[in-house]
DOSEFI-844286 format. One line per 3 residues: number of its first residue (from 0); their letters; for each residue x negated, y, z of C-alpha. Coordinates in steps of 0.25 Angstrom, whole numbers. Layout:
NUM = A = X:Y:Z; ...
This chain:
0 = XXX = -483:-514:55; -482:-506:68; -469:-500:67
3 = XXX = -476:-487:74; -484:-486:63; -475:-489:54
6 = XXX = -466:-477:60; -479:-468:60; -481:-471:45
9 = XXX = -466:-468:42; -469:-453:46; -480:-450:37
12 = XXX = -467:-450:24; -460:-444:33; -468:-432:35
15 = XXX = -479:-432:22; -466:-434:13; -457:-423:16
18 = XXX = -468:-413:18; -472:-414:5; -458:-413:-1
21 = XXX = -458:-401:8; -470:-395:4; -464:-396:-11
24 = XXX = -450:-389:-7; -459:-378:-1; -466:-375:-15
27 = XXX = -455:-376:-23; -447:-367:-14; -460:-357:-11
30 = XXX = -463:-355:-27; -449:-356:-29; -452:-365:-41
33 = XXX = -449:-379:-46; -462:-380:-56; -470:-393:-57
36 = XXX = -461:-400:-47; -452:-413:-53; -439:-414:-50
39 = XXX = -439:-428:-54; -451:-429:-44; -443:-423:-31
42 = XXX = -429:-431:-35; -437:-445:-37; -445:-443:-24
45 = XXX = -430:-438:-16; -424:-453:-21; -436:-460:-17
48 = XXX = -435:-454:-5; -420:-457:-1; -423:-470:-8
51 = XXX = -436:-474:3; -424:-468:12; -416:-480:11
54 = XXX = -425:-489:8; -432:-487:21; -418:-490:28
57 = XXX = -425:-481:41; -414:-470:38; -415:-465:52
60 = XXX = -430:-464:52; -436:-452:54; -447:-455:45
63 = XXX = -436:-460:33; -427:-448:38; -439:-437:35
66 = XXX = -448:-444:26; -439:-449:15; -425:-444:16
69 = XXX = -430:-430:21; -439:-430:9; -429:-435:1
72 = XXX = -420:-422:4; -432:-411:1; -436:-418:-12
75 = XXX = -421:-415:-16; -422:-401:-12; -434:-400:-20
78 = XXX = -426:-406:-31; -416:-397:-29; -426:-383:-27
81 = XXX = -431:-389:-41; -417:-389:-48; -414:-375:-43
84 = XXX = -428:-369:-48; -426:-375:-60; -411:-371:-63
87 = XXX = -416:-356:-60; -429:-358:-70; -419:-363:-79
90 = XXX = -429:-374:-80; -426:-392:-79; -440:-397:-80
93 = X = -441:-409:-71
């Protein structure tokens, strides 16, 4: 394939990807609440990931750099928002 397109189509993850894990962070940390969102969900989806990370082996790529292993870093914060508004609730649903 054209590697321009292949470069263009690298950038749809890169962008789509962590803006939806951004826009999940943002609600959590607007409503200050963890209910209805799977902790199990959000560390799966920060191991795949890191593992499509290393698996693309383009570590210095912008589109690997942003889309996966900068998505991979806010699913963990959502993981760990999720632990600590748990802890406060008193509550270890997953």
């Amino acid at each position: 394939m054209n590697e321009t397109v292949t470069n263009l189509a690298g950038w749809i993850p890169a962008v789509i990807l962590p803006t939806a894990t951004l826009f999940q962070l943002i609600k959590i940390i607007r409503s200050k609440s963890a209910d209805g969102v799977s902790l199990t969900t959000w560390i799966l989806f920060g191991f795949a990931n890191l593992g499509l990370y290393v698996f693309t082996e383009k570590y210095q790529a912008p589109q690997t750099l942003i889309g996966l292993l900068g998505t991979a870093v806010l699913n963990f914060i959502i993981v760990g928002r999720i632990l600590s508004l748990r802890k406060r609730a008193g509550t270890h649903s997953s």
